[in-house]
Residue frames as qw, qx, qy, qz and C-alpha x, y, z in Angstrom:
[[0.920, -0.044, 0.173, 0.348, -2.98, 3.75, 0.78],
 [0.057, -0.791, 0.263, 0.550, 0.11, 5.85, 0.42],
 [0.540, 0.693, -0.210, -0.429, 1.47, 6.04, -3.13],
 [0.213, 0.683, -0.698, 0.019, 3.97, 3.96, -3.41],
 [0.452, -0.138, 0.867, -0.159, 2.32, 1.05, -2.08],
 [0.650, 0.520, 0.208, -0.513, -0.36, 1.50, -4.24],
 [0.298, 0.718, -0.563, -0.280, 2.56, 1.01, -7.20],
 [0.037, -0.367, 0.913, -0.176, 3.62, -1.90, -5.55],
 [0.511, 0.131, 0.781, -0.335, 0.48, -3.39, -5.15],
 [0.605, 0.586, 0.118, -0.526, -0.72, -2.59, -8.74],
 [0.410, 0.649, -0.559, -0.312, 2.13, -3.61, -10.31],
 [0.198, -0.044, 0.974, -0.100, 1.68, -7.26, -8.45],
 [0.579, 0.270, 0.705, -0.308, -2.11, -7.54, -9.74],
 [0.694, 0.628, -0.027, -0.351, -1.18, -6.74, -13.18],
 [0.013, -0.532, 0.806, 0.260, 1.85, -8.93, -13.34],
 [0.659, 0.197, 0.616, -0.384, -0.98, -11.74, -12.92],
 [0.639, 0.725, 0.211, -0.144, -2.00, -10.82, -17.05],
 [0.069, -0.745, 0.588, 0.309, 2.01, -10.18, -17.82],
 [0.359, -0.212, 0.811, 0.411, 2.35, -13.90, -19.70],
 [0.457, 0.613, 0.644, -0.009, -0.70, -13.38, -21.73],
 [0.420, 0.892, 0.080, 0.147, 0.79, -10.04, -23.28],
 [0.725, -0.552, 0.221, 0.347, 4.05, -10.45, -22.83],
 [0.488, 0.447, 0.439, 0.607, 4.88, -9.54, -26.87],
 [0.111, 0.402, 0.353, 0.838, 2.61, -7.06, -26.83],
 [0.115, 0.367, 0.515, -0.766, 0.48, -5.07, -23.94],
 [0.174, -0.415, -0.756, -0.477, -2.95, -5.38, -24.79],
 [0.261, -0.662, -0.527, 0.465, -4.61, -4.21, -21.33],
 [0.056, 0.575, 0.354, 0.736, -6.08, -0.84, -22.39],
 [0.261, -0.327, -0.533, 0.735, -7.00, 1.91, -20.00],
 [0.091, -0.678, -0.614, -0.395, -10.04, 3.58, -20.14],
 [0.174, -0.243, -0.311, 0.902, -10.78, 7.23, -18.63],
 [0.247, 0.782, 0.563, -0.103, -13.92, 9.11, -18.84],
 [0.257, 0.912, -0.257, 0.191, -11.25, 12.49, -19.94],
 [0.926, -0.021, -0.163, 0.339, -8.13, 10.73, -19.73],
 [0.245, 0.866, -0.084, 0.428, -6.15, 13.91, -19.27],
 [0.506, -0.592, 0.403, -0.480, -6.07, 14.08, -15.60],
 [0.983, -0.070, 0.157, -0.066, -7.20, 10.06, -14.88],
 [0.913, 0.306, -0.076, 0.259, -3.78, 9.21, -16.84],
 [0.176, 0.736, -0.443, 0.480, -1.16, 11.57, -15.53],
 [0.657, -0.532, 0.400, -0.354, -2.31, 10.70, -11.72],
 [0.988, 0.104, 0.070, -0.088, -2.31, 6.94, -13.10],
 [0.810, 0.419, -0.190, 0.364, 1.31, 7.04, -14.28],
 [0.139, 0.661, -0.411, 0.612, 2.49, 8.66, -11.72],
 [0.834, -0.443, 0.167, -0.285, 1.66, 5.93, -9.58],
 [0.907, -0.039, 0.042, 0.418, 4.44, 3.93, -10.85],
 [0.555, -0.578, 0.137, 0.582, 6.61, 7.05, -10.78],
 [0.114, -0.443, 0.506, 0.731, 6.67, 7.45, -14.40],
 [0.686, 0.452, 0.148, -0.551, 5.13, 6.72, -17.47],
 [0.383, 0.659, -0.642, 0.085, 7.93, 4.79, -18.76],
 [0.040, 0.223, -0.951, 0.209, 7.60, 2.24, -15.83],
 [0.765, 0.102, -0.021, -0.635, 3.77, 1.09, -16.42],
 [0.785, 0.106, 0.610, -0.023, 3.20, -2.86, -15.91],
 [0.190, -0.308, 0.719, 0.594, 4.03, -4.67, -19.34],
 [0.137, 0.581, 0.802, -0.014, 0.66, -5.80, -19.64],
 [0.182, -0.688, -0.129, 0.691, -0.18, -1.96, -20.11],
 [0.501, 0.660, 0.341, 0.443, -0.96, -0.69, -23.65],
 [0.357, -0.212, -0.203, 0.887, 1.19, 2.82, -23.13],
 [0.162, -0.309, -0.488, -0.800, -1.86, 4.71, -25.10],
 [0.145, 0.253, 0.681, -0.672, -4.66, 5.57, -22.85],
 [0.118, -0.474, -0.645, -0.587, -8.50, 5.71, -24.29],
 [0.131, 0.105, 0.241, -0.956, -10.60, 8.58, -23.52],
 [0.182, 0.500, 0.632, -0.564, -14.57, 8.45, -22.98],
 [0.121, 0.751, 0.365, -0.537, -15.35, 11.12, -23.77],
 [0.300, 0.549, -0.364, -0.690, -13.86, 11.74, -26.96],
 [0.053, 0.214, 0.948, 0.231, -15.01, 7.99, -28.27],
 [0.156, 0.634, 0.629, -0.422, -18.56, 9.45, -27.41],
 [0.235, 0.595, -0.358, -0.680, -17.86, 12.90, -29.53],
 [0.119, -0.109, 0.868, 0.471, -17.07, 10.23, -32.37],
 [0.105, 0.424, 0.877, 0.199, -19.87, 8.23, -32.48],
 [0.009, -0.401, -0.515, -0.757, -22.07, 11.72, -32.01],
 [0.521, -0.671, -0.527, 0.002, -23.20, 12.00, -28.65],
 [0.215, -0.924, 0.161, -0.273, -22.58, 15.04, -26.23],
 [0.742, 0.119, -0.504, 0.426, -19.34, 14.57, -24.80],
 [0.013, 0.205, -0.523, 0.827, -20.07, 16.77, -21.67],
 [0.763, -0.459, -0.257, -0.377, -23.81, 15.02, -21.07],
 [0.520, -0.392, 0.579, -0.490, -23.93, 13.56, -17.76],
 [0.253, 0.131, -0.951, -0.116, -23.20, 9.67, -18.08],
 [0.116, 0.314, 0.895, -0.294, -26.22, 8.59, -16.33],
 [0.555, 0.562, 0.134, -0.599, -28.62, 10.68, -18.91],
 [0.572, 0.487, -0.474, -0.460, -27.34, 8.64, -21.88],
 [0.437, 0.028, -0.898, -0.042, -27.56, 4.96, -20.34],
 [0.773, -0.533, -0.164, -0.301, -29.91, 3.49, -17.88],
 [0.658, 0.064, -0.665, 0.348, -28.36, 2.45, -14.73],
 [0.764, -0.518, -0.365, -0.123, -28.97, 1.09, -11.84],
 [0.146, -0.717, 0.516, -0.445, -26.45, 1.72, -9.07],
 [0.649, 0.237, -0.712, -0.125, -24.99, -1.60, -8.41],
 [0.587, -0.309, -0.645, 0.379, -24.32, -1.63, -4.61],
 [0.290, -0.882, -0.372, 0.012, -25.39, 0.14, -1.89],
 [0.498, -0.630, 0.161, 0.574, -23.35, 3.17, -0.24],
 [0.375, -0.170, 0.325, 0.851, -21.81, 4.66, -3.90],
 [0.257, 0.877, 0.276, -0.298, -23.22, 7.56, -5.53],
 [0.381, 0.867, -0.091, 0.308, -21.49, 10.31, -8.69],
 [0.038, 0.816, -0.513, 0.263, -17.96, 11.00, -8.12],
 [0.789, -0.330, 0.518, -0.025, -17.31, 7.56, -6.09],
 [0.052, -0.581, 0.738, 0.339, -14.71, 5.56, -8.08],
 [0.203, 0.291, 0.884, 0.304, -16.30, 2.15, -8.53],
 [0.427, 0.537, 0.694, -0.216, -19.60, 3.76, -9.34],
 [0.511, 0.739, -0.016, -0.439, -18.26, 6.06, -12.02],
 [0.033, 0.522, -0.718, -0.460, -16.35, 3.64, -13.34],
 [0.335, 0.233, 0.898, -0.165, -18.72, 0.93, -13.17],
 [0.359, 0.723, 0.352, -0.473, -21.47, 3.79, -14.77],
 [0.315, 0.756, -0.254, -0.515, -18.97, 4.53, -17.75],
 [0.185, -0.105, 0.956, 0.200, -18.57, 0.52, -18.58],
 [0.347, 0.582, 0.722, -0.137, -22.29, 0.77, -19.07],
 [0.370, 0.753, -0.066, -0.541, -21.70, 3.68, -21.61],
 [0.040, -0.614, 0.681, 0.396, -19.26, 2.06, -23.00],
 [0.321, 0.140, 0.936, -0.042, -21.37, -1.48, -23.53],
 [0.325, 0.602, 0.546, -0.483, -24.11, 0.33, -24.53],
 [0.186, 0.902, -0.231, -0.314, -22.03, 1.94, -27.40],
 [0.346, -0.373, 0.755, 0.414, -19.66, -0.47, -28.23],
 [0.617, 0.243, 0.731, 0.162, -21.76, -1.88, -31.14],
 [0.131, 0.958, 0.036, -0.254, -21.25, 1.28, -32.75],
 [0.183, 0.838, -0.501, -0.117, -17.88, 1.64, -33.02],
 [0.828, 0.356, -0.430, -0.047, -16.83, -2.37, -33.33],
 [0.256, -0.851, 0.344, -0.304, -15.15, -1.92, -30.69],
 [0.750, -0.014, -0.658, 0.067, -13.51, -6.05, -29.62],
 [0.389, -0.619, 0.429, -0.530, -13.95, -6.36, -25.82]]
Protein backbone atom coordinates (compact mmCIF):
# COMPACT_ATOMS: atom_id res chain seq x y z
CA UNK A 1 0.00 0.00 0.00
CA UNK A 2 1.74 3.17 -0.98
CA UNK A 3 2.38 5.56 1.92
CA UNK A 4 0.10 7.89 1.88
CA UNK A 5 -2.78 5.74 1.70
CA UNK A 6 -1.64 3.88 4.39
CA UNK A 7 -1.96 7.53 6.43
CA UNK A 8 -5.22 7.84 5.17
CA UNK A 9 -6.36 4.65 6.00
CA UNK A 10 -4.81 4.66 9.54
CA UNK A 11 -5.88 7.77 10.40
CA UNK A 12 -9.72 6.55 9.52
CA UNK A 13 -9.31 3.33 11.87
CA UNK A 14 -8.04 5.32 14.67
CA UNK A 15 -10.52 8.10 14.38
CA UNK A 16 -13.00 5.10 15.37
CA UNK A 17 -11.25 5.45 19.34
CA UNK A 18 -10.98 9.55 18.79
CA UNK A 19 -14.34 10.21 21.19
CA UNK A 20 -13.10 7.96 23.87
CA UNK A 21 -9.75 10.06 24.22
CA UNK A 22 -10.62 13.00 22.95
CA UNK A 23 -9.13 15.08 26.30
CA UNK A 24 -6.44 13.06 26.42
CA UNK A 25 -4.74 10.28 23.93
CA UNK A 26 -4.48 7.26 25.76
CA UNK A 27 -3.74 4.70 22.77
CA UNK A 28 -0.08 3.84 23.51
CA UNK A 29 2.30 2.41 20.98
CA UNK A 30 4.33 -0.33 21.65
CA UNK A 31 7.72 -1.26 19.71
CA UNK A 32 9.97 -4.07 20.43
CA UNK A 33 13.14 -0.98 20.01
CA UNK A 34 11.00 1.81 19.27
CA UNK A 35 13.80 3.74 17.63
CA UNK A 36 13.32 2.71 14.13
CA UNK A 37 9.40 1.16 14.60
CA UNK A 38 8.50 4.96 15.62
CA UNK A 39 10.26 7.20 13.16
CA UNK A 40 8.89 4.89 10.11
CA UNK A 41 5.45 5.07 12.15
CA UNK A 42 5.31 8.88 12.20
CA UNK A 43 6.32 9.32 9.14
CA UNK A 44 3.38 7.71 7.92
CA UNK A 45 1.31 10.61 8.71
CA UNK A 46 4.09 12.84 7.40
CA UNK A 47 5.09 14.03 10.68
CA UNK A 48 5.10 13.46 14.14
CA UNK A 49 3.10 16.40 14.94
CA UNK A 50 0.14 15.02 12.81
CA UNK A 51 -0.43 11.50 14.69
CA UNK A 52 -4.31 10.56 15.18
CA UNK A 53 -5.58 12.28 18.51
CA UNK A 54 -6.22 9.09 19.99
CA UNK A 55 -2.28 8.68 19.90
CA UNK A 56 -0.34 9.10 23.18
CA UNK A 57 2.75 11.20 21.37
CA UNK A 58 5.30 9.03 23.71
CA UNK A 59 6.09 5.73 22.23
CA UNK A 60 6.94 2.54 24.66
CA UNK A 61 9.86 0.48 23.97
CA UNK A 62 10.12 -3.46 24.63
CA UNK A 63 12.96 -3.80 25.06
CA UNK A 64 13.95 -1.36 27.49
CA UNK A 65 10.64 -2.30 29.80
CA UNK A 66 12.35 -5.84 29.72
CA UNK A 67 16.01 -4.31 30.81
CA UNK A 68 13.79 -2.85 33.78
CA UNK A 69 12.19 -5.60 35.09
CA UNK A 70 15.79 -7.62 34.58
CA UNK A 71 15.62 -9.70 31.70
CA UNK A 72 18.09 -9.66 28.64
CA UNK A 73 16.99 -7.05 26.47
CA UNK A 74 18.69 -8.56 23.31
CA UNK A 75 17.33 -12.41 24.17
CA UNK A 76 15.33 -13.63 21.40
CA UNK A 77 11.51 -13.08 22.28
CA UNK A 78 10.50 -16.55 21.73
CA UNK A 79 13.28 -17.91 24.41
CA UNK A 80 11.65 -15.92 27.23
CA UNK A 81 7.81 -16.83 26.59
CA UNK A 82 6.23 -19.91 25.27
CA UNK A 83 4.49 -19.46 22.08
CA UNK A 84 2.73 -21.01 19.83
CA UNK A 85 2.56 -19.43 16.38
CA UNK A 86 -0.97 -18.44 16.01
CA UNK A 87 -1.75 -18.97 12.27
CA UNK A 88 -0.36 -20.70 9.67
CA UNK A 89 2.06 -19.09 6.93
CA UNK A 90 3.97 -16.41 9.61
CA UNK A 91 7.26 -17.07 10.96
CA UNK A 92 10.29 -14.28 12.87
CA UNK A 93 10.44 -11.06 11.18
CA UNK A 94 6.64 -11.28 9.79
CA UNK A 95 4.73 -8.33 11.30
CA UNK A 96 1.67 -9.91 12.86
CA UNK A 97 3.77 -12.71 14.25
CA UNK A 98 6.32 -10.47 15.91
CA UNK A 99 3.96 -8.40 17.09
CA UNK A 100 1.57 -10.87 18.15
CA UNK A 101 4.97 -12.82 19.87
CA UNK A 102 5.91 -9.49 21.79
CA UNK A 103 2.09 -9.11 23.26
CA UNK A 104 2.86 -12.47 24.74
CA UNK A 105 6.08 -10.95 26.36
CA UNK A 106 4.45 -8.32 27.28
CA UNK A 107 1.33 -10.38 29.10
CA UNK A 108 3.60 -12.57 30.46
CA UNK A 109 5.42 -9.61 32.22
CA UNK A 110 2.92 -7.26 32.80
CA UNK A 111 2.31 -8.45 36.41
CA UNK A 112 5.61 -7.28 37.15
CA UNK A 113 5.61 -3.96 36.35
CA UNK A 114 1.62 -3.12 37.15
CA UNK A 115 1.39 -2.31 34.11
CA UNK A 116 -3.03 -1.34 33.47
CA UNK A 117 -3.93 -2.94 30.10
Amino acid sequence: MPQERCGVTLNQWFGQFEEFHSHTPTIQIWADCYAWDWMLFCDIFKHALNLPKAIHYMPMDLATWLQSLGINPDAQRDSIVEYTVPVSGLHQHHALYDALLERACFLKYNHEARIPI
